[in-house]
MIZA-472470 format. One record per residue (C-alpha): residue in one letter; x, y, z. Coordinates in steps of 0.25 Angstrom, whole numbers, padded with zeros to 4 digits, always signed. Last residue first. Layout:
BEGIN
AXYZ;...
END
This chain:
BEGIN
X+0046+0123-0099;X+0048+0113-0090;X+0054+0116-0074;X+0041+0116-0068;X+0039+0103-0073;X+0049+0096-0064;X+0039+0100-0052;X+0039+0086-0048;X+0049+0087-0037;X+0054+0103-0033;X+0071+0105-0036;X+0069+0105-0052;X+0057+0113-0051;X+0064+0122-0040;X+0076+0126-0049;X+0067+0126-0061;X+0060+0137-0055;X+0071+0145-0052;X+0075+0146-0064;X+0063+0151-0072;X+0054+0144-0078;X+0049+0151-0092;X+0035+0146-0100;X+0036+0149-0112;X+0025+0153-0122;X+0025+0151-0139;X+0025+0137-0136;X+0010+0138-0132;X+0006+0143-0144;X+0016+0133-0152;X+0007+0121-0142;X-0007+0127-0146;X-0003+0127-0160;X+0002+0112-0160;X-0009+0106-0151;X-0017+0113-0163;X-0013+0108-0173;X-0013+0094-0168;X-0024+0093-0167;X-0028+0097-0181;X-0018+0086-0185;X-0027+0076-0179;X-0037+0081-0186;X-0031+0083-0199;X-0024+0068-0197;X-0039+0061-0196;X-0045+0072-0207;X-0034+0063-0216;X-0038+0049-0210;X-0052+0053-0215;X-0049+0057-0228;X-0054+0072-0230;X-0057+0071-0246;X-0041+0072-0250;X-0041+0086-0252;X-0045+0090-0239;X-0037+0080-0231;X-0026+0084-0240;X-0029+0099-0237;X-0030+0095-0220;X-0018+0084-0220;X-0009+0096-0226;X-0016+0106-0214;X-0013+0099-0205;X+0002+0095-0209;X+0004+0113-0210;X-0002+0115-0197;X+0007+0103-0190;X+0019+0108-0195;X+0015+0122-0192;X+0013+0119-0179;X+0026+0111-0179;X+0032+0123-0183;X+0027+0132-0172;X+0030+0123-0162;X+0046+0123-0167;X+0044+0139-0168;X+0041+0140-0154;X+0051+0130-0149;X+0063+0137-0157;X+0062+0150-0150;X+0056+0161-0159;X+0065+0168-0170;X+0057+0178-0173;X+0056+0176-0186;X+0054+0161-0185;X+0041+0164-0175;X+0037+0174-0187;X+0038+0164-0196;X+0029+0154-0189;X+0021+0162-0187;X+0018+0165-0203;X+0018+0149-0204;X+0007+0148-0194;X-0002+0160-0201;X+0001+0154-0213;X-0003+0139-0208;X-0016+0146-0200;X-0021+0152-0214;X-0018+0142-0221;X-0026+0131-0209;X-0038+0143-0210;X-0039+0143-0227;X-0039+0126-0225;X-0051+0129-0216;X-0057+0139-0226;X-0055+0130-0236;X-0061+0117-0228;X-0074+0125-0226;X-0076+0129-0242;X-0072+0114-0248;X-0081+0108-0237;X-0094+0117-0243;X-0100+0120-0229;X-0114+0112-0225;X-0107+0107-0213;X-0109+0092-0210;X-0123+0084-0204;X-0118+0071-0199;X-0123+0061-0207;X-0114+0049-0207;X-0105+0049-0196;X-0094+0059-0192;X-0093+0069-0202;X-0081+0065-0209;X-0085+0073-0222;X-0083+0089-0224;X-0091+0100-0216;X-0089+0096-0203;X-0074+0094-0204;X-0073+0107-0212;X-0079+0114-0202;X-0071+0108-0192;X-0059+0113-0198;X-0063+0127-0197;X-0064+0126-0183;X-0050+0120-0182;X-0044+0130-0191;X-0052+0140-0185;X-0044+0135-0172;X-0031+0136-0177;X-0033+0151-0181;X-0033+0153-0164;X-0021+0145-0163;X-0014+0154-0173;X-0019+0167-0169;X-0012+0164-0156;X+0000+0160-0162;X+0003+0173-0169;X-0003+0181-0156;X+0011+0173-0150;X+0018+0177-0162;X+0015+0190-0161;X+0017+0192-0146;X+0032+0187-0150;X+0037+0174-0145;X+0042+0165-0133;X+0030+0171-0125;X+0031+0170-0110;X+0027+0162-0100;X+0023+0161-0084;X+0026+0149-0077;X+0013+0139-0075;X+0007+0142-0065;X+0007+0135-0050;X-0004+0129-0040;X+0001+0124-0028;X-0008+0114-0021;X-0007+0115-0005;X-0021+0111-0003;X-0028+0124-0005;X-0017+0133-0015;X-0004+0137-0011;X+0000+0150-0005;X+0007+0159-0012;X+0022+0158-0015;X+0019+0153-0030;X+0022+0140-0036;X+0032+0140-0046;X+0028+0141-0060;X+0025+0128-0067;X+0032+0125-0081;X+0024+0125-0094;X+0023+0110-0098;X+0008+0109-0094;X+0004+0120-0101;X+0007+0114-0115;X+0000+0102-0114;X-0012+0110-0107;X-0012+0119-0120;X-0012+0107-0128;X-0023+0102-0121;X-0033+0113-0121;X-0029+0115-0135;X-0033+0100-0137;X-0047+0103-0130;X-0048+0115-0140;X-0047+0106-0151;X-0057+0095-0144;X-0066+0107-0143;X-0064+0109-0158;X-0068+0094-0161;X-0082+0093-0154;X-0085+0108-0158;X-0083+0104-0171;X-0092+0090-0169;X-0103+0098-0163;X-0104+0109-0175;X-0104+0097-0185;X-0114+0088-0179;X-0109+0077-0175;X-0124+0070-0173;X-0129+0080-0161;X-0127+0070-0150;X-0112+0065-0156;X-0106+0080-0156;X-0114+0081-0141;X-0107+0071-0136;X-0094+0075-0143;X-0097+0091-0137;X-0100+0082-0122;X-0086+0076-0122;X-0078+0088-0129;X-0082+0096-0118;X-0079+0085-0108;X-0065+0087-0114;X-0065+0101-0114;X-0068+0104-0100;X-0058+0094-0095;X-0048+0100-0105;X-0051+0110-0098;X-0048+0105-0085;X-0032+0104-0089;X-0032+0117-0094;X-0036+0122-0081;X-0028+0113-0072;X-0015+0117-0081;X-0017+0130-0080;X-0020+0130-0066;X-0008+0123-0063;X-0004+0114-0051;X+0008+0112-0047;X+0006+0100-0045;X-0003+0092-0054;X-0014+0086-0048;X-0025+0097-0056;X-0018+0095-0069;X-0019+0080-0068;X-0033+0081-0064;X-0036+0088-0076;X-0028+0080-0086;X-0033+0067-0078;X-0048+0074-0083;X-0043+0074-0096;X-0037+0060-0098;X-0051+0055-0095;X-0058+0065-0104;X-0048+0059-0115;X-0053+0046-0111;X-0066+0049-0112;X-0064+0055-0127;X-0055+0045-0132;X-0068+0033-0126;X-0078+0042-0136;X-0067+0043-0147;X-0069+0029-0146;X-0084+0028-0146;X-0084+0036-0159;X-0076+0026-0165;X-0083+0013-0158;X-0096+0019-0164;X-0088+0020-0178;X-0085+0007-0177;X-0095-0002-0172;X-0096-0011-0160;X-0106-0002-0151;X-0098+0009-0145;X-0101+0011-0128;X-0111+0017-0120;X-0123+0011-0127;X-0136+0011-0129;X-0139+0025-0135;X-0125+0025-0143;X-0111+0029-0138;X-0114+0033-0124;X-0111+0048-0121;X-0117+0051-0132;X-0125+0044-0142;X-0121+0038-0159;X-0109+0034-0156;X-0104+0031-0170;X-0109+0046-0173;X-0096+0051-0175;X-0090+0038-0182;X-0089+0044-0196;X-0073+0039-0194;X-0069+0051-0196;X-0080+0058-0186;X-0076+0048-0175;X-0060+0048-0181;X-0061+0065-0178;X-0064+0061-0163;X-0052+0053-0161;X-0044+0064-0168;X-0047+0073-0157;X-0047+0064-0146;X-0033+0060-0150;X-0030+0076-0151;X-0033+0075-0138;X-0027+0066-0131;X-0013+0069-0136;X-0017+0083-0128;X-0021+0075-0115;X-0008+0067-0115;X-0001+0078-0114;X-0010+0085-0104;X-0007+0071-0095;X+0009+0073-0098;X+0009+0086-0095;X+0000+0083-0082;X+0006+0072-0077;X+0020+0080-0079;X+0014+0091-0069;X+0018+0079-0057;X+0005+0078-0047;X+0001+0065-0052;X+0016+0061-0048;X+0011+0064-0032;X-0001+0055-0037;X+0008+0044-0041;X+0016+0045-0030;X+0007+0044-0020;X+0000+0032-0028;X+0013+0025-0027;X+0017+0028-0014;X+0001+0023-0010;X+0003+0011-0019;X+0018+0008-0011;X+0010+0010+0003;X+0000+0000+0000;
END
């Protein structure tokens, strides 16, 4: 008995470590832009309607019958709740961790609010037939959840400031901030950036109006868009041009002003994965929207913007002064206030 009681101690005193919390939002962004690209293989597949009810999958039953596009939508069913499962450890995690951070615990709740969010908005997607207007909302929720995540991702590895002289807080728990940063470029590159991440998002929304005007509606059926496709996936392709120029001008200027090497190394793979994402989008356009094509584009739309929120975060550091590496180097588990 006394070795599982040293062994749980430790194992919650470990709970406390900020690495479970990188790690755990980590694992939480890979997540999901899985849960994003499971969705897109429901409507893919014509499988959105596989489960005809919500929350059990038919009227009878809580669980898929033996066919396949039940057992597809099913799935991405069993992605979500484990998804909502990861989630809510994200948030106790962020509430163990010591220090703690506000930032941290409020992000990580949001992605609690979101998540069951997305739960109800995909219950209501399947009660209204996947409408278009309810299947948009559906996947641009799911973008801003992976916002939500990225910026956790990126938060977590900003090092703690070091606790105040003020008292602590009921308990004894310290609460700390993250230490303050400053801009590693111009005002006008920062503004740049902003306008970038902003555009990115009429991207997506345009994109979903070319999803819900073109094929791949998710069963047989479904009502689409009355838009002429040829005029909605123009003014789309028009938006990714405008937001390439727009990215290559920046990065120009970044060049110019001779930015230190970890900006511009973020801003070329942004631009990497801008120009590839827009490839598979014209040959997708071009080829009649194979399904393995609009696959990739999806997934590569998550990927977008995981790498546009992580070059506007970049564009920041976070400085620890000396004497606080001294003490996080001499104080046990706070290793983390030493990372940049």
């Amino acid at each position: 008995m006394g070795a599982v009681g040293t062994a749980t101690r430790r194992a919650w005193d470990w709970s406390a470590r900020p690495r479970l919390l990188e790690v755990s939002a980590t694992a939480t962004l890979v997540a999901m832009g899985v849960g994003i690209v499971s969705g897109g293989a429901v409507r893919l597949t014509g499988s959105g309607l596989g489960c005809s009810d919500w929350p059990t999958c038919t009227a009878t039953s809580v669980v898929a019958p033996l066919q396949f596009h039940a057992w597809v939508e099913f799935g991405n069913r069993l992605i979500t709740a484990a998804m909502t499962l990861g989630v809510v450890l994200v948030a106790l995690a962020s509430l163990r961790r010591r220090p703690r951070r506000t930032d941290l615990v409020w992000l990580s709740w949001g992605l609690v609010a979101g998540i069951f969010g997305e739960v109800v908005l995909g219950g209501l997607t399947v009660l209204n037939k996947l409408a278009p207007p309810f299947v948009m909302a559906h996947f641009l929720l799911g973008m801003v959840l992976v916002v939500n995540a990225a910026v956790l991702y990126g938060r977590c590895r900003a090092p703690d400031a070091l606790p105040g002289p003020g008292p602590a807080t009921p308990g004894g728990r310290v609460r700390v901030r993250a230490t303050p940063s400053h801009p590693l470029v111009r005002r006008g590159h920062l503004l740049a950036a902003r306008a970038m991440l902003g555009w990115t998002f009429v991207v997506l929304v345009l994109g979903t109006v070319v999803t819900s005007t073109g094929p791949h509606a998710g069963a047989p059926g479904v009502p689409r868009f009355g838009f002429s496709l040829h005029t909605v996936a123009q003014l789309h392709g028009s938006s990714v041009e405008l937001l390439m120029a727009f990215t290559v001008a920046t990065l120009w200027s970044l060049h110019r002003a001779r930015v230190p090497q970890v900006v511009f190394r973020r801003a070329e793979v942004l631009l990497v994965v801008m120009v590839s994402q827009a490839a598979v989008g014209y040959t997708q356009y071009f080829t009649g929207d194979p399904v393995l094509l609009v696959g990739v584009h999806l997934a590569g739309a998550t990927t977008l913007v995981v790498a546009m929120v992580l070059f506007n975060m970049g564009l920041y550091v976070h400085e620890v002064p000396e004497q606080h590496q001294t003490v996080a180097r001499e104080v046990p588990g706070q290793r983390e206030l030493a990372r940049a």
